[in-house]
N, C-alpha and C positions, 0 to 999 in steps of 0.2 A: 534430366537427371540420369547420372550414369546406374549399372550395375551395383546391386546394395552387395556391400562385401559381410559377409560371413563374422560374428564376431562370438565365442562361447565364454561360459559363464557356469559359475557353479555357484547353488541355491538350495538353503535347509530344506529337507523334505516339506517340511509344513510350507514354505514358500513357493516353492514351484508347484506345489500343491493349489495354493491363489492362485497364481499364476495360470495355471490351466485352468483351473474354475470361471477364471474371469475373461480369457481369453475365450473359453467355451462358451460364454455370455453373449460376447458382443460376433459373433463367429469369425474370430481370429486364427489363425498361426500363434504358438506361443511366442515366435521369433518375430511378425509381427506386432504384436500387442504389447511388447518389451521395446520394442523400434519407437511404436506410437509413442508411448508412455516417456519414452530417452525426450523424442525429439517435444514432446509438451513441456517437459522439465528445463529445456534448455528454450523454448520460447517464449513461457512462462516467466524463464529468467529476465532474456531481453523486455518485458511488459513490467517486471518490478524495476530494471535498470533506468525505464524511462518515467517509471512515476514517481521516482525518487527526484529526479533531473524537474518533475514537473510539480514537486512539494518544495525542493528548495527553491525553483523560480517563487512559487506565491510566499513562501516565507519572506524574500528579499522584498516583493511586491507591499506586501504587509509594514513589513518593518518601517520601509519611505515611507507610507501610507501613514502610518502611526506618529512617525516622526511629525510631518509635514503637520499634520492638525493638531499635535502639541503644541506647535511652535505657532499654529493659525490663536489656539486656544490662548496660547503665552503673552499673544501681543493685542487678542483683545480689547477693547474698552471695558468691559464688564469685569472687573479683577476675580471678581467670586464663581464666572462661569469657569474654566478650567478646573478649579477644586468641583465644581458639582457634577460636571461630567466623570470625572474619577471618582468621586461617590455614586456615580451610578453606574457605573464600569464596574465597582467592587459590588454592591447589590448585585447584578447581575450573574457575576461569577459564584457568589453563595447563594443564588438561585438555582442557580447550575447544580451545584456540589451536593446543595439539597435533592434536585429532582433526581441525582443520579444514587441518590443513597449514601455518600460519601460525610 
């Protein structure tokens, strides 16, 4: 890593006020502890970028999933199991809704 370049910045009293409080904390430079703070925001970033990427993979994984044992449920012999698994699908979800207060 090369030379960190210089970058200023202007901050309400009450801020840079934090700023030094908390830099005073952790025994920083205020110029460090602003550094740190940039470069966690922007790697924090790339960490929601990728869990986004890894919500819609299981959403799609889900969705075949769901599809595929409709369709197992659909062609059954038992005609009435498909309706009873989606009565118990629905139970379960106003269990849910229950236990969360909703």
């Amino acid at each position: 890593m090369g030379r960190s370049i210089s970058v200023q910045t202007y901050l309400p009293p009450h801020v840079a006020d934090w700023v030094g409080d908390e830099a005073g904390r952790v025994n920083l430079s205020r110029s460090l502890w602003i550094g740190k703070m940039i470069l966690d925001l922007y790697q924090g970033q790339e960490m929601r970028d990728e869990a986004r990427k890894n919500a819609e993979h299981i959403r799609r994984q889900l969705t075949f999933i769901t599809c595929a044992l409709d369709g197992l449920l659909a062609s059954h012999p038992d005609p009435a199991l498909r309706e009873r698994v989606h009565e118990a699908y629905a139970r379960k979800v106003e269990q849910a809704k229950m236990e969360r207060g909703q």
